[in-house]
C-alpha positions as CSV (number, residue, x, y, z in Angstrom):
1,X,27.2,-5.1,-114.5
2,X,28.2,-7.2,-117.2
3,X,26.6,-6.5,-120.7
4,X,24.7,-10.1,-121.0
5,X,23.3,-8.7,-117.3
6,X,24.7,-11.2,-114.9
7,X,27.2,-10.0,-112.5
8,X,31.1,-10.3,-112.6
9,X,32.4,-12.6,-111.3
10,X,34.9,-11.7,-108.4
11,X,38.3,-12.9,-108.4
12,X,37.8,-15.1,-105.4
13,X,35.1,-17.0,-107.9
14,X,37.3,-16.8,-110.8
15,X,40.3,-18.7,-108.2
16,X,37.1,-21.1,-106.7
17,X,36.0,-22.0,-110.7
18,X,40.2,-22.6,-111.8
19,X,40.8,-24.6,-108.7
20,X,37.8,-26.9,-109.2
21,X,38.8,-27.5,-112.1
22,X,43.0,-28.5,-111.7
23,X,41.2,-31.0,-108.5
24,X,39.1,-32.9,-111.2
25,X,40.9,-32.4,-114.5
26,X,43.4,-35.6,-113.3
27,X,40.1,-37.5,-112.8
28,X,38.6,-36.4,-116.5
29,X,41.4,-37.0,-118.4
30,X,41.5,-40.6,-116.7
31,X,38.4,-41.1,-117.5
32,X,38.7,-39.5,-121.0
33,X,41.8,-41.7,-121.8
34,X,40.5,-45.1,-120.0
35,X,37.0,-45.6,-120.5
36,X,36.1,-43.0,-123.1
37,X,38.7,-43.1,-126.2
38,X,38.6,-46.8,-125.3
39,X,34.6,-47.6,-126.0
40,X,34.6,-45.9,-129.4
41,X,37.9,-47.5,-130.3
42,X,36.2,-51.0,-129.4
43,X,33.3,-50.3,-131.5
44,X,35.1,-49.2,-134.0
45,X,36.8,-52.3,-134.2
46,X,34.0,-54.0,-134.3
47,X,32.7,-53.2,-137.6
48,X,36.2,-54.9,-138.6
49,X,38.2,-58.1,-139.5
50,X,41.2,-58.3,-137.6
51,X,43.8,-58.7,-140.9
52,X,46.9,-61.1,-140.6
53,X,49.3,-60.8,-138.1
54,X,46.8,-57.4,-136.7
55,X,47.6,-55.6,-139.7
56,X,45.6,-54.8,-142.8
57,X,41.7,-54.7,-140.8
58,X,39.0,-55.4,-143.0
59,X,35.9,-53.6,-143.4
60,X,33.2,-55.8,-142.8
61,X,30.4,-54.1,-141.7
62,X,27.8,-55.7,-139.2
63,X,28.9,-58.7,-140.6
64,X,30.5,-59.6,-137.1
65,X,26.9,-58.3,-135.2
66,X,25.6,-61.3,-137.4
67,X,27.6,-63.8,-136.4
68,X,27.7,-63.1,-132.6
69,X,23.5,-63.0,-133.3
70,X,23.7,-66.2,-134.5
71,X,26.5,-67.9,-132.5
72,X,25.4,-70.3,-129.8
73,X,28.5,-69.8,-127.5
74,X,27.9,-66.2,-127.3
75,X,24.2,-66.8,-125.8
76,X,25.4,-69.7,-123.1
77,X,28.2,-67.4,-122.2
78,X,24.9,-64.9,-121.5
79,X,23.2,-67.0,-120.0
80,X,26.1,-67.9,-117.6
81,X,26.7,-64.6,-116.6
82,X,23.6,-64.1,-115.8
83,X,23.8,-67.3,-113.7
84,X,27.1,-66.0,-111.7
85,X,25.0,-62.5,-111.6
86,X,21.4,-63.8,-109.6
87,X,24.1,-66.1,-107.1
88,X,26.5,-62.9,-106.5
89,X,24.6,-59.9,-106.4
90,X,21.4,-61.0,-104.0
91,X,23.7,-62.6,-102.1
92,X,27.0,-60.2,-101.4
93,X,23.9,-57.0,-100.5
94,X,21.9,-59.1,-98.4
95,X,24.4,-60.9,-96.2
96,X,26.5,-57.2,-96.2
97,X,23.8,-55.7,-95.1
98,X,23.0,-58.1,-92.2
99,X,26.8,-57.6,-91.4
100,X,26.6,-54.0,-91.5
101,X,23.8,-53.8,-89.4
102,X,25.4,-56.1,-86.5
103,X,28.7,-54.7,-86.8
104,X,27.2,-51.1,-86.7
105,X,26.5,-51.7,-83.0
106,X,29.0,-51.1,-79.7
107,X,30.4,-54.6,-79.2
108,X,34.2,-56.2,-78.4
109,X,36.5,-56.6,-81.2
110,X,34.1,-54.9,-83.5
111,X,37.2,-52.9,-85.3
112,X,38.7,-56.6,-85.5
113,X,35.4,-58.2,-87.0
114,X,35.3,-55.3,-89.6
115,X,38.8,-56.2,-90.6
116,X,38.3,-59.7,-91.1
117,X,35.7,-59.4,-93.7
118,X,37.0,-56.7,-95.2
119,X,40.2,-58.4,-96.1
120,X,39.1,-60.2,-99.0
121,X,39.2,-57.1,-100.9
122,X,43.0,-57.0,-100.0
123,X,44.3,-60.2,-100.9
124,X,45.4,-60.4,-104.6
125,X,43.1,-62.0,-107.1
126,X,45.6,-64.9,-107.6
127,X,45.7,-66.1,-104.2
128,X,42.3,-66.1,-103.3
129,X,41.7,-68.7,-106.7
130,X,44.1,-70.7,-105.5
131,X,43.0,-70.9,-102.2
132,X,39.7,-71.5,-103.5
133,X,40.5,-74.2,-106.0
134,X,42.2,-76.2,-103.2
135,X,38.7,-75.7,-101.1
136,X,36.5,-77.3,-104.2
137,X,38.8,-79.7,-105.6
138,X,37.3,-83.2,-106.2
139,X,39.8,-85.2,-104.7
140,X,41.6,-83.6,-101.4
141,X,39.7,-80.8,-100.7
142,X,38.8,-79.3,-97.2
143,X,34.9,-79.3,-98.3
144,X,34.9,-82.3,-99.4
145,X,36.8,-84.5,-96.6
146,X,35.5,-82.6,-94.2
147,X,31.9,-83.3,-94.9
148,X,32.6,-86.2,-96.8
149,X,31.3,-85.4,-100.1
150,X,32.3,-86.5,-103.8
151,X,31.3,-83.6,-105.6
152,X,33.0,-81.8,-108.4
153,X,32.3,-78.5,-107.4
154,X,34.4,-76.6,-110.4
155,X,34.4,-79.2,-112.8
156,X,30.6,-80.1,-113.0
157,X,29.0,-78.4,-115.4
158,X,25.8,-78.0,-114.0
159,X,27.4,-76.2,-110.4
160,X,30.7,-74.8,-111.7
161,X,29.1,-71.5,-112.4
162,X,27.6,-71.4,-109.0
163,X,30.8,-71.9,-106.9
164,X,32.6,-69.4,-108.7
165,X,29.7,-67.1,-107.8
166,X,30.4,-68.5,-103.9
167,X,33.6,-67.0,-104.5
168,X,32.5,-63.5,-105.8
169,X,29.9,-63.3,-103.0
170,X,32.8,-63.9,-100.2
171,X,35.5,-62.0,-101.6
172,X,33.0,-58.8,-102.6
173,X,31.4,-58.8,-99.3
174,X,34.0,-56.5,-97.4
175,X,33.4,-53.9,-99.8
176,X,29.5,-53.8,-99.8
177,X,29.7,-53.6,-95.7
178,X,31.8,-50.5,-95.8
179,X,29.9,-48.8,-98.1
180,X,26.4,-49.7,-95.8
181,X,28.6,-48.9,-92.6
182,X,29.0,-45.5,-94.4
183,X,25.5,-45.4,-95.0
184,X,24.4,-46.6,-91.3
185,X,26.3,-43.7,-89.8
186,X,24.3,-41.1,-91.5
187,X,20.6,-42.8,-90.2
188,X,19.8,-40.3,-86.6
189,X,19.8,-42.9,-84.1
190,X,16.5,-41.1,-82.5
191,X,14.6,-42.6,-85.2
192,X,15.5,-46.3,-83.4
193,X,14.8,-44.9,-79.7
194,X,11.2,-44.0,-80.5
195,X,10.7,-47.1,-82.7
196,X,11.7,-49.3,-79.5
197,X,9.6,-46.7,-77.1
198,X,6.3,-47.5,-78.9
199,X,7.0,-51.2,-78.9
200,X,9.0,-52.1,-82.4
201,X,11.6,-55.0,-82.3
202,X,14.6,-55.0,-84.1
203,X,13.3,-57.1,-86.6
204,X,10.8,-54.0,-87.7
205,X,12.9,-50.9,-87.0
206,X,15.3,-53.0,-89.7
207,X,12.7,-53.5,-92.6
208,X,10.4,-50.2,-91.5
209,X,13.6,-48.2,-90.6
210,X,17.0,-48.9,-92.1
211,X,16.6,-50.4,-94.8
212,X,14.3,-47.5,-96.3
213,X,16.7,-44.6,-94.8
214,X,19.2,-46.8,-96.4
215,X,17.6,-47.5,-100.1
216,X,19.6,-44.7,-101.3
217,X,23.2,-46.6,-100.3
218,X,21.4,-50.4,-101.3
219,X,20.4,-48.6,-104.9
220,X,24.1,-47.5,-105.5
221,X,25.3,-50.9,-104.4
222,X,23.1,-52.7,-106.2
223,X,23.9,-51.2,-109.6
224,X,27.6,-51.0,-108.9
225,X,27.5,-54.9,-108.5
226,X,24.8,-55.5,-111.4
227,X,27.6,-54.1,-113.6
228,X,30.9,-55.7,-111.7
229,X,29.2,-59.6,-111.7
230,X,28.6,-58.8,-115.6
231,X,32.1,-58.2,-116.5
232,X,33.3,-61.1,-114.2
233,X,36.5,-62.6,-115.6
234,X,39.3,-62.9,-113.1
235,X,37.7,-65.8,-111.2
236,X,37.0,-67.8,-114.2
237,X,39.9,-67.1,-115.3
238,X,42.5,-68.2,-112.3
239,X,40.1,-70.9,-111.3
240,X,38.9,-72.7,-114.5
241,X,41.7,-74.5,-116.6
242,X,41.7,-74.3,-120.3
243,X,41.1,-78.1,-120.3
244,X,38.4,-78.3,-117.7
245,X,34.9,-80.0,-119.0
246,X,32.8,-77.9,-117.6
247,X,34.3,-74.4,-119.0
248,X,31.7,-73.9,-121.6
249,X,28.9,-73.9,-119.2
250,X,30.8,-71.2,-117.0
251,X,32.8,-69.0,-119.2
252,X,31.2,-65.3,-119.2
253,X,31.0,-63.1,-121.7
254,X,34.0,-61.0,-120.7
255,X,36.1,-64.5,-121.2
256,X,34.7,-65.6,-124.1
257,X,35.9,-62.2,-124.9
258,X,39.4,-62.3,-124.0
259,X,39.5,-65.8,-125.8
260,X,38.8,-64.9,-129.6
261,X,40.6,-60.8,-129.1
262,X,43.9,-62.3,-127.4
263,X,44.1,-66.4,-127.9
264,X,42.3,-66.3,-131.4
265,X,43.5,-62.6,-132.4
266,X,40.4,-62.4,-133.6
267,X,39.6,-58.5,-132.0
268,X,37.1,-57.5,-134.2
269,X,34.4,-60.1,-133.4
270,X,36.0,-60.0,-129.4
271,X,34.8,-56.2,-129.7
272,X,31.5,-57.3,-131.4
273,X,30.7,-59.5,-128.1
274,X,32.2,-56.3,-125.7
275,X,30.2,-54.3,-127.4
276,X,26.9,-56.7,-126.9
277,X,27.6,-56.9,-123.1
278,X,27.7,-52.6,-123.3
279,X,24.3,-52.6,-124.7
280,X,22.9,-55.1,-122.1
281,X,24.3,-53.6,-119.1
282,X,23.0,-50.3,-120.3
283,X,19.4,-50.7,-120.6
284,X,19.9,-52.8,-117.0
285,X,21.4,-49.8,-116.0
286,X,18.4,-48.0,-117.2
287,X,15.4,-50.3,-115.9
288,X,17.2,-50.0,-112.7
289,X,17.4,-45.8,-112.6
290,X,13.5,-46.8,-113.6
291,X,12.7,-48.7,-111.2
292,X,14.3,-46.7,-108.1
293,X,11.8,-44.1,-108.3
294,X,9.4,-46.9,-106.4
295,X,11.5,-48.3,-103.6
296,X,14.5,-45.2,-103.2
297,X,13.9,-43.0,-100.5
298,X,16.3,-39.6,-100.7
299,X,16.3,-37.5,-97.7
């Protein structure tokens, strides 16, 4: 016996505890290095004026708080991430789910179908914008000859932020199925064969059913995606142009972001903005862990 009265450990647990620990140090020292160091570095920087040329910073406080407080752009960009995130995140869950759900079941070419949708999450960011930007272009693209419309579906002000949420919806979409195929597998299929022997459709074994045995798997999803369509930038980014009228009522936060640290090299208040979208996302984060106790069902 040890003198603080717990056991020894035995050398099979003292291997167990040093092996754990080489598996996940490569994944803590990522994290450490990439997300860690950087988030104090950025708020650091943020009580700071980037000097000329990036050299020289100067202390300034919460002087850059202030101005983001007070700056107009900062709150439209808000509010138009929070446009792209009510379009993307309902959206890419509920039509993944229904996806899941009917590619969960034996069928032909359901390996094939799986594929198809997943692919999205394959294609490199770049392509898919362009692809896209020839779909909503004004003047010869395929939505609007072949329904013959004359709308400007990314240059619009009031509906650019929407299509590029069309675009986060289709290309996430793969990913959120997988993750509720994963979940699906785990649900005992006897639950289903005594919901259909005492007389419940499909319709009810889904909402009295699945989606409850599933909560746990929606809940994950749902504030994986909360926090992706908040930090959307690449879609913006590849499918708005610089000259493009309807840029202030899209650009995110994350762009307007990117737009004073590395156009204006103007990092300090680009970290004071960062660090404003940090603080939002965590007390959503938060409400959410909150609000799961009422609707998450663990096993």
């Amino acid at each position: 016996m040890a003198k603080s009265g717990k056991p020894a450990r035995t050398s099979r647990e003292k291997s167990e505890f040093l092996w754990g620990w080489m598996f996940i140090l490569p994944t803590v020292i990522g994290l450490i290095v990439l997300n860690i160091i950087p988030i104090f570095q950025t708020i650091y920087q943020s009580f700071f004026k980037t000097g000329d040329f990036g050299r020289g910073n100067i202390f300034v406080g919460v002087e850059n708080y202030v101005k983001v407080f007070g700056d107009s752009e900062v709150w439209q960009s808000l509010i138009n991430t929070f446009k792209y995130a009510i379009v993307e995140v309902p959206f890419s869950i509920a039509i993944a789910l229904v996806l899941a759900v009917l590619l969960n079941r034996k069928m032909k070419g359901r390996s094939a179908y799986r594929t198809i949708i997943f692919l999205p999450m394959v294609a490199a960011p770049a392509a898919v914008a362009m692809v896209w930007r020839w779909l909503f272009n004004s003047d010869f693209g395929l939505l609007n000859n072949v329904f013959n419309l004359h709308v400007k579906w990314v240059s619009d002000p009031r509906i650019a932020v929407y299509s590029i949420a069309v675009i986060g919806v289709w290309s996430i979409l793969g990913y959120n199925m997988v993750l509720f195929l994963s979940g699906l597998q785990e649900i005992p299929h006897d639950y289903y064969e005594a919901a259909q022997i005492d007389g419940a459709t499909g319709v009810k074994s889904f909402f009295h059913i699945t989606i409850p045995l599933l909560s746990p798997t929606i809940f994950f999803v749902l504030v994986t995606r909360v926090i992706g369509s908040l930090q959307v930038f690449d879609l913006m980014y590849m499918v708005m142009d610089k000259s493009n009228p309807a840029l202030e009522k899209t650009q995110s936060l994350v762009y307007l972001f990117y737009k004073y640290a590395f156009i204006n090299k103007n990092m300090g208040y680009g970290s004071a903005i960062v660090v404003l979208l940090l603080v939002i996302t965590m007390i959503i984060t938060v409400f959410q862990m909150i609000g799961q106790k009422k609707w998450v069902f663990y096993n």
